[in-house]
GUPA-169139 format. One record per residue (C-alpha): residue in three letters; x, y, z. Coordinates in steps of 0.02 Angstrom, whole numbers, plus 50000, padded with zeros to 5 digits. Each point is the difference from the previous one (the first is absolute). Layout:
# GUPA-169139
ALAXYZ...
This chain:
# GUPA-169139
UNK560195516054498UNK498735006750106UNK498074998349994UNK499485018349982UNK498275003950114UNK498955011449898UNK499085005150150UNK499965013650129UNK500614999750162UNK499695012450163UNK500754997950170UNK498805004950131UNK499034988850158UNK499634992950154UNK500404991050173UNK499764979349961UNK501774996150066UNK500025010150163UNK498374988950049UNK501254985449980UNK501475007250086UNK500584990250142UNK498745004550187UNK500865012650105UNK499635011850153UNK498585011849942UNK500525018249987UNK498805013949964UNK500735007549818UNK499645017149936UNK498635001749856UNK501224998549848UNK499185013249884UNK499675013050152UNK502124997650036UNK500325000449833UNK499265017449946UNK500815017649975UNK498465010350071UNK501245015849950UNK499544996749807UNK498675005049924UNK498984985349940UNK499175010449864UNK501625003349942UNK501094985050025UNK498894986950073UNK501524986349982UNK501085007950092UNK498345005650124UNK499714982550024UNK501954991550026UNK501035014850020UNK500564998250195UNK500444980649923UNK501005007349852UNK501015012150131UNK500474988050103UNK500454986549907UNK501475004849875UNK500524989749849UNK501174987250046UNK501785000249916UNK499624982049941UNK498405006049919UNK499245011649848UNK498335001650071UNK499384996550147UNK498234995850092UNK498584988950050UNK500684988449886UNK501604998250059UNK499694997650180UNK498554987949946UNK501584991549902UNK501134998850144UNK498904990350104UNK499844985949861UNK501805001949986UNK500264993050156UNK498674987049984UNK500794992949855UNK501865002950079UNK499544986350136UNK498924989449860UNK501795002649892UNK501334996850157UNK498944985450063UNK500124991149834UNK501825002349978UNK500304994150167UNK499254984049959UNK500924983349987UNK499594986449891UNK498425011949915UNK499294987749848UNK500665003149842UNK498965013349913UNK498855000850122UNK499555017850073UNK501015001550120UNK501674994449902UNK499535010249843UNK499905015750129UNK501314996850120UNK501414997549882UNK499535013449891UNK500085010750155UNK501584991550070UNK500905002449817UNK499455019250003UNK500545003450171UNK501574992849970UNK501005016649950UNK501654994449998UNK499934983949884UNK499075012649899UNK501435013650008UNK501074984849949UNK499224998649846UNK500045014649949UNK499265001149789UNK500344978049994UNK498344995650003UNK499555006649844UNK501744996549898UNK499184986449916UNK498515012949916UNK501335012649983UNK501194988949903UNK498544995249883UNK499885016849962UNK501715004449987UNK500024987749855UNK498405006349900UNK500855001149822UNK498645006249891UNK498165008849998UNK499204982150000UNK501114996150142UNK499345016550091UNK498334993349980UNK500144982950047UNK500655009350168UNK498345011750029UNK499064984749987UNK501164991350138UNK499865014450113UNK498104999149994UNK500034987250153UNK501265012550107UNK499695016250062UNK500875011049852UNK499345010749881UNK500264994449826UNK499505015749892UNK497984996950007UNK498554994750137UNK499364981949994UNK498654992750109UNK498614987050031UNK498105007450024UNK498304998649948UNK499505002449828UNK498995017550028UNK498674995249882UNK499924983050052UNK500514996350191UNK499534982449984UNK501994997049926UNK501705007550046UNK500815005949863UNK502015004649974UNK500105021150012UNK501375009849924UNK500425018450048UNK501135014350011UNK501364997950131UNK501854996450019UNK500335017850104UNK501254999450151UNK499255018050047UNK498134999250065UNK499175007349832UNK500325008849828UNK499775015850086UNK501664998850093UNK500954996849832UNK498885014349927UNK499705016450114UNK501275012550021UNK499535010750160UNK501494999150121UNK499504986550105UNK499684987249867UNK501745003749925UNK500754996150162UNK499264986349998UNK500524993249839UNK501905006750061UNK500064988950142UNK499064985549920UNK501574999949852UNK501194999850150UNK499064985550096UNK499984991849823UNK502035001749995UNK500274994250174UNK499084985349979UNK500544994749811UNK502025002250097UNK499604990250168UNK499314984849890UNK501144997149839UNK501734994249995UNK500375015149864UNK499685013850155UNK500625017549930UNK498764998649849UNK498385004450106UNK499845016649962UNK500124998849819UNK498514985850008UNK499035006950118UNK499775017149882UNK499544985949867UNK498544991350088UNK499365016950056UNK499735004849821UNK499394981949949UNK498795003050137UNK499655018049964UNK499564991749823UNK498894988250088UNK499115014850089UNK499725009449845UNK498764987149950UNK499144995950164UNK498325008250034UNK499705011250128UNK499194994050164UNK498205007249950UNK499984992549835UNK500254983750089UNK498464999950076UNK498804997749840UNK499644981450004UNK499265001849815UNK501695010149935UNK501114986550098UNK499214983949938UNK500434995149823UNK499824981749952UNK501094994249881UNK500574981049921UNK501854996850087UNK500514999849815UNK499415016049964UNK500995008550149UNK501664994149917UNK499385013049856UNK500375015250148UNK501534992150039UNK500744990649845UNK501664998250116UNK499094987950104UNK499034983949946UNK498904998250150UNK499544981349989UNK501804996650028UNK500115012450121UNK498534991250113UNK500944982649969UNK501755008950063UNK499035009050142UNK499084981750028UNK498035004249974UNK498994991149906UNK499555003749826UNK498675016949986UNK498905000049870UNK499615017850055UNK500645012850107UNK499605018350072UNK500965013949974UNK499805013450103UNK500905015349902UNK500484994549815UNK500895016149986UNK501414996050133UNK500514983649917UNK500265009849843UNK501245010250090UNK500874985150070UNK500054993049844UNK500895013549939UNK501025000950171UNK500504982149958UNK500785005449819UNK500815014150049UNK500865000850155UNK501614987450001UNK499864982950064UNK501285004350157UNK498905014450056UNK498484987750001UNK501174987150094UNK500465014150124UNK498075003650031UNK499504981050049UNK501564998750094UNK499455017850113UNK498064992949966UNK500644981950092UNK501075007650159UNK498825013650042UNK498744991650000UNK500794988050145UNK501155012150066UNK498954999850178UNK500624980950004UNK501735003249963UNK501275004950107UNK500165019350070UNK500695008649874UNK498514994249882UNK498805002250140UNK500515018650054UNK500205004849836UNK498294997049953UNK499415005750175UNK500965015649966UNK499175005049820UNK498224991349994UNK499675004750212UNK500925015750012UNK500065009049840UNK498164995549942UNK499214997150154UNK500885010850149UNK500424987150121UNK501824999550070UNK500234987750109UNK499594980849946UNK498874989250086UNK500724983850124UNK500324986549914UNK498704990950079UNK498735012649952UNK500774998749804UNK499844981150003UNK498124997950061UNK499715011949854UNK500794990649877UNK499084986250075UNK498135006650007UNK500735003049800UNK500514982249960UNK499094987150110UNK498805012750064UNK498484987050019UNK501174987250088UNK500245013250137UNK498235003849999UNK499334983250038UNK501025001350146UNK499415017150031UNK498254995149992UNK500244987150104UNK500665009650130UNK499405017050020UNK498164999349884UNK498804987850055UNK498414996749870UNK498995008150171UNK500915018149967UNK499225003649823UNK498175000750031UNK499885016950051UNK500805005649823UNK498794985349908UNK498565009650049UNK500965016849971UNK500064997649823UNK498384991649974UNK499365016350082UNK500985010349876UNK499404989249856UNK498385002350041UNK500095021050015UNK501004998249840UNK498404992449915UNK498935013350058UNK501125013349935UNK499814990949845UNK498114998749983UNK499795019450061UNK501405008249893UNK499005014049895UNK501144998549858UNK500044983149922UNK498744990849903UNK499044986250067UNK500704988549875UNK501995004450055UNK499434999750188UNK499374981749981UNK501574994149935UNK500905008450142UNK499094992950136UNK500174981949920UNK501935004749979UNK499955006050185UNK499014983150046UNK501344988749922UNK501545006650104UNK501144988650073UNK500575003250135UNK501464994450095UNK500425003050177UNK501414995850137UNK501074986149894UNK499774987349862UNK498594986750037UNK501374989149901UNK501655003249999UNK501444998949866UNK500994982149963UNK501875003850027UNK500464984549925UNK501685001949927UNK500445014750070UNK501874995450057UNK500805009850150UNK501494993450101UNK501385008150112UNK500955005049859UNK500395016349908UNK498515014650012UNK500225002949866UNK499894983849914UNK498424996950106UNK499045015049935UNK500664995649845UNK499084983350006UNK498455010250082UNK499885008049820UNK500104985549907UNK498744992150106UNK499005014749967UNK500315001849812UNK499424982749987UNK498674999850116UNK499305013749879UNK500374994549833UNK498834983850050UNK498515010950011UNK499985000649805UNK499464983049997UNK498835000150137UNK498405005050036UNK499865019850101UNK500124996550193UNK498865012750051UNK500114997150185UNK501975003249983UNK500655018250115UNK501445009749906UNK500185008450196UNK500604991150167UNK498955000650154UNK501355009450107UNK500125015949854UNK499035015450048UNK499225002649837UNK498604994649900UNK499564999749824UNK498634997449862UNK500204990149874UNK498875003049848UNK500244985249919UNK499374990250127UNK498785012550029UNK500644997450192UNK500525010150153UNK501614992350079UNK499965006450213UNK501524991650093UNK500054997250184UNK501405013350026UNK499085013749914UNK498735002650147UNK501145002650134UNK500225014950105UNK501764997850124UNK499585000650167UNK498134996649998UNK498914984950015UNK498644999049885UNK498785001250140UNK500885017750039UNK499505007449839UNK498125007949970UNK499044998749863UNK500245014749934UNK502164999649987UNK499604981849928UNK498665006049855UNK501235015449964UNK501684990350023UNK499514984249925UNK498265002749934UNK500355015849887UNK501944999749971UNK500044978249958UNK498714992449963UNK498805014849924UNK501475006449900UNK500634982549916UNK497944996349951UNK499955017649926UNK501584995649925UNK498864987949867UNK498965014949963UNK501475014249971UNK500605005749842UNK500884985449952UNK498954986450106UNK498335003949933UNK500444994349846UNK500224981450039UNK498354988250015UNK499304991350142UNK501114985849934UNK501525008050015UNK499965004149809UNK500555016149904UNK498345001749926UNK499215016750025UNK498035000550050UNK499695017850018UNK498735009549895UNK500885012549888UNK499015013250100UNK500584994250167UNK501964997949942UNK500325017549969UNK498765006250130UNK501534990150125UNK501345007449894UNK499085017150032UNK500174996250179UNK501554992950036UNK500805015049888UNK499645010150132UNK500964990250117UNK501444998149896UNK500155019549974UNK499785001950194UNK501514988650036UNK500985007849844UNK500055015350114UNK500834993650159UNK501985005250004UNK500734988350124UNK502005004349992UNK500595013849891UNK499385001149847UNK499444981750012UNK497924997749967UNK498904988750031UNK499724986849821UNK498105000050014UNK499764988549845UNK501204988150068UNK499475000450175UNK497954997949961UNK499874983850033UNK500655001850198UNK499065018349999UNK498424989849955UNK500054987850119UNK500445011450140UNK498625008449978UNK498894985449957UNK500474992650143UNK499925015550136UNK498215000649924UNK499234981650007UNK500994998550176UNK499025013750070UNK498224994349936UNK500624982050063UNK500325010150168UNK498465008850004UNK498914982750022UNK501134996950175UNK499285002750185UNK501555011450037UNK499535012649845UNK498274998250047UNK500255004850195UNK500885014449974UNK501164997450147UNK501795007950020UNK501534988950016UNK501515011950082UNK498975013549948UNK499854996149814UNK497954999149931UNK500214982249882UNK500055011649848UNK501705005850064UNK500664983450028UNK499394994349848UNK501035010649899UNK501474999950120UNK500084981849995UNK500095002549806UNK501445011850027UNK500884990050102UNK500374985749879UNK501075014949896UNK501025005450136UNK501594999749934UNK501455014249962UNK501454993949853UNK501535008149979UNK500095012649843UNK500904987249878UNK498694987850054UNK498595012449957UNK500785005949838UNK500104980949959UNK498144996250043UNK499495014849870UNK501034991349856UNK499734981650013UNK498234999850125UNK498314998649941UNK499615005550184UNK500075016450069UNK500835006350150UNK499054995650162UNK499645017850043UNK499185002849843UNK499114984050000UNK499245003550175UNK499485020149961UNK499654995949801UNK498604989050021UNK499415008250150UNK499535017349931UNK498864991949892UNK499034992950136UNK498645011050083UNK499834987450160UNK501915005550012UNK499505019350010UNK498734994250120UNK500764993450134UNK501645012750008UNK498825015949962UNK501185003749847UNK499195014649920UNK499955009049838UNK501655010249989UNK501084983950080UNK501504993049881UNK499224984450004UNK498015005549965UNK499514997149823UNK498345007249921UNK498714985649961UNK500195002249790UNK501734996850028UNK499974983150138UNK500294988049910UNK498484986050024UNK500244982749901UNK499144983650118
């Protein structure tokens, strides 16, 4: 079981680490958004590629990855920080028993370790398999799922851990639509040519691994066409992605006894004592509809088709901790088919992954320690209090809301939390057990850790000041529960660059607009706005002022709906809103924020740019990315954000400031008459 964020995320920042990188010989460095543009391009035309084209050129796709950009090289410098946090922990003797040190060195000492783990081969998970080799009725079959809930295995449906919606004081249990080996119902569903390809080789990866891991090899193929059309059932039922995003149409409260009523086939008090979680009074459901369909999956496919799905459900789901045939196999369909990428990663590189995944916080207190000192954050503390404050103003002077709806806002504005760097406390990992053992046994004891670790927040109190992101990921997130913006060291670094390199204007575009102006817009978007200062679904708009938004934002969503990105591939506007919003939220409140700083207000060129230039070049440089066409094609199905080209020239033909400082005239692909800019903070 995973806890399942129901928040939005955007990479995107700037330079804190480089200030902490190690002193060295000072060498002048070129301006990085004057080296980075394409002056060739047009910037009323394609202002993305205008503003990192010469980077894009020159810096193909490696064979290892499906995208690559700023990200990525922002990546590999923190992978080699936490390489030598990793390799100096394994090479420790005598480490204290579950202290930091032990819990990471021998987890990475037992990962590195390929050839006791090419010994193994499918052993360390005989015992699970066994168990459900000897499932011998529906009831058994159930008692199973609820096993499974502490591994890393789909089981037929979603469960989680979260905040009740309407109450975030409590955690309550959530059930939901899941159980799919394939990234959504749209891959079981579409039939354009690619898709089906998809689901070709996906059946074959199915067969290859249902042969490698059970004694009765020769019998894959015939199971592996059986799970597909279990899951395909599965699918059939699940919602599409932007029907997900309605918190109102995904939150139904129901008595635990009154869920056994949409699936008679399982009684889920005794499900929660099998799966060991305490008795529920009450849970949430996200899509009552889907459990339906599995009950009905339950009756009528044959209990050895359901066995065949947990066994697939158990190995792929650790098949990058088994041995290589496991390993490649899943490399092969999930990194090559889907996502374009044909070469795999070093080991090393897979294994800090995995760990920034598993014991992600252990490696950042070390992190922290290390290479972000409570000295490098300051300049980003008073960066967001800056943005905060334009964000208010925006607020107070927007001509469409009512006073009454614009109060609320500010007070919800006034109450968010926010959360930068790392954790002011960090998690207990007591009980956590890692030795120099099986890897796969050890992450197998990670998610039991986890699963419990989890399950205990059901009879605790919310820990509000908890992250659900490490410091060392370049990301970010709101959370609107907490009614809280989440900003990780990692996710304001630029490689190569101190922070003192870096002018205000790259840092309010980079960080200012993309982050931190995007994730506080994020509890104001279509979905956001609808939560309380609290963190409560609880709606205080004005009737008036709710559909004046929806006016709005409809406009945005039909812009977006007309962006073809690969084929005959478009844009989902509805389901990509939320990340639209909050681009262009963001790009907005940034600039004001921008506006009140000495550089804006001098005027002065840097490398020739006026501030207004930077400004928005720094914005563009946080999406400067290219992805391989499978990756791209993937992104449209399963993403609620849109490609970075798009998400750097949507927002910005809607902004006259934009226009400004390029000269982009009327008659430029990217100029858009005033009626139809769309204008929401």
């Amino acid at each position: 079981m995973k806890i399942l964020l129901r928040t939005a995320i955007v990479l995107g920042a700037v330079g804190l680490l480089a200030s902490c990188h190690p002193k060295t010989t000072e060498v002048q460095k070129p301006d990085i958004l004057r080296a980075d543009m394409d002056t060739t391009v047009d910037p009323g035309k394609d202002f993305y590629r205008y503003a990192n084209g010469t980077w894009l050129k020159n810096n193909p796709i490696p064979a290892t990855e499906s995208r690559w950009g700023i990200g990525n090289l922002v990546k590999d410098e923190i992978y080699d920080q936490l390489k030598k946090i990793s390799e100096d922990a394994a090479n420790t003797k005598d480490a204290p028993k579950n202290s930091t040190t032990q819990r990471i060195g021998d987890l990475y000492s037992s990962a590195m370790d390929s050839n006791a783990i090419e010994k193994e081969g499918i052993d360390p998970l005989n015992p699970e398999l066994k168990e459900i080799d000897e499932i011998k009725d529906k009831q058994g079959l159930v008692d199973m799922m609820a096993q499974l809930q502490a591994y890393n295995a789909g089981t037929g449906f979603g469960m989680s851990v979260g905040q009740d919606e309407k109450n975030s004081s409590i955690e309550v249990l959530h059930f939901g639509q899941g159980g799919l080996g394939l990234p959504n119902r749209d891959y079981y569903l579409n039939n354009d040519a690619r898709t089906k390809n998809i689901r070709e080789q996906y059946v074959k990866y199915l067969a290859k691994t249902l042969d490698a891991s059970d004694a009765k090899s020769g019998s894959g193929n015939a199971e592996a066409k059986e799970v597909m059309e279990l899951e395909t059932a599965l699918a059939r039922v699940s919602r599409k992605l932007e029907d997900l995003r309605d918190p109102y149409k995904n939150y139904n409260k129901m008595a635990t006894a009154d869920f056994d009523k949409l699936t008679p086939s399982i009684n889920w008090e005794n499900f929660l004592v099998k799966a060991t979680i305490p008795k529920q009074d009450s849970i949430i459901v996200g899509q009552p509809e889907f459990f339906t369909g599995l009950e009905e999956a339950i009756k009528s496919f044959p209990l050895q088709t359901w066995k065949s799905y947990l066994h697939w459900q158990l190995v792929n789901g650790y098949s990058e901790r088994l041995s290589k045939k496991f390993d490649q196999a899943s490399f092969h369909f999930y990194s090559t088919v889907l996502s374009g990428a044909t070469q795999m990663k070093p080991r090393w590189k897979r294994v800090i992954d995995y760990e920034n995944q598993g014991i992600g916080e252990l490696l950042g207190q070390s992190f922290v320690k290390e290479y972000f000192g409570p000295e490098a954050k300051q300049r980003y503390v008073k960066l967001v209090d800056a943005i905060l404050a334009a964000y208010k103003e925006h607020i107070l002077n927007v001509g469409w809301m009512s006073d009454s709806t614009k109060a609320r806002a500010v007070k919800k504005l006034a109450s968010v939390t926010k959360k930068i760097g790392y954790p002011d406390k960090w998690k207990d990992f007591t009980g956590m057990d890692i030795e120099r053992q099986s890897y796969c046994r050890n992450v197998i004891n990670i998610d039991h850790f986890w699963f419990t670790y989890t399950v205990k927040k059901l009879t605790k109190p919310v820990d509000r000041t908890e992250w659900d992101m490490n410091p060392q990921e370049y990301n970010a997130y709101y959370n609107p529960s907490n009614n809280e913006i989440v900003l990780p060291a990692a996710c304001f670094a630029v490689p190569g660059y101190k922070d003192s390199e870096l002018d205000d204007a790259l840092v309010y575009g980079y960080a200012g607009g993309s982050t931190i102006g995007h994730e506080i817009t994020h509890g104001f978007d279509d979905e956001g706005h609808l939560y309380d200062e609290k963190g409560n679904l609880k709606n205080w708009w004005t009737k008036d002022d709710e559909q004046k938004f929806k006016d709005r934002t409809q406009k945005y969503v039909d812009q977006f709906n007309k962006y073809v990105v690969l084929d005959t591939l478009h844009v989902n506007g509805k389901a990509s809103l939320g990340e639209n919003l909050a681009d262009l939220g963001g790009i907005v409140i940034g600039l004001d924020a921008f506006k009140q700083t000495e550089e804006y207000k001098s005027g002065k060129k840097v490398a020739g740019l006026t501030p207004l230039q930077r400004y928005f070049l720094g914005y563009a440089l946080g999406w400067m990315v290219q992805q391989r066409p499978e990756k791209l094609a993937q992104q449209i199905l399963t993403d609620v954000h849109a490609p970075a080209d798009l998400r750097t020239n949507g927002p910005l033909s809607n902004i006259p400031e934009f226009y400004e400082a390029f000269g982009i005239k009327k008659g430029s692909p990217l100029w858009r008459e005033e009626k139809d800019r769309v204008v929401i903070w």
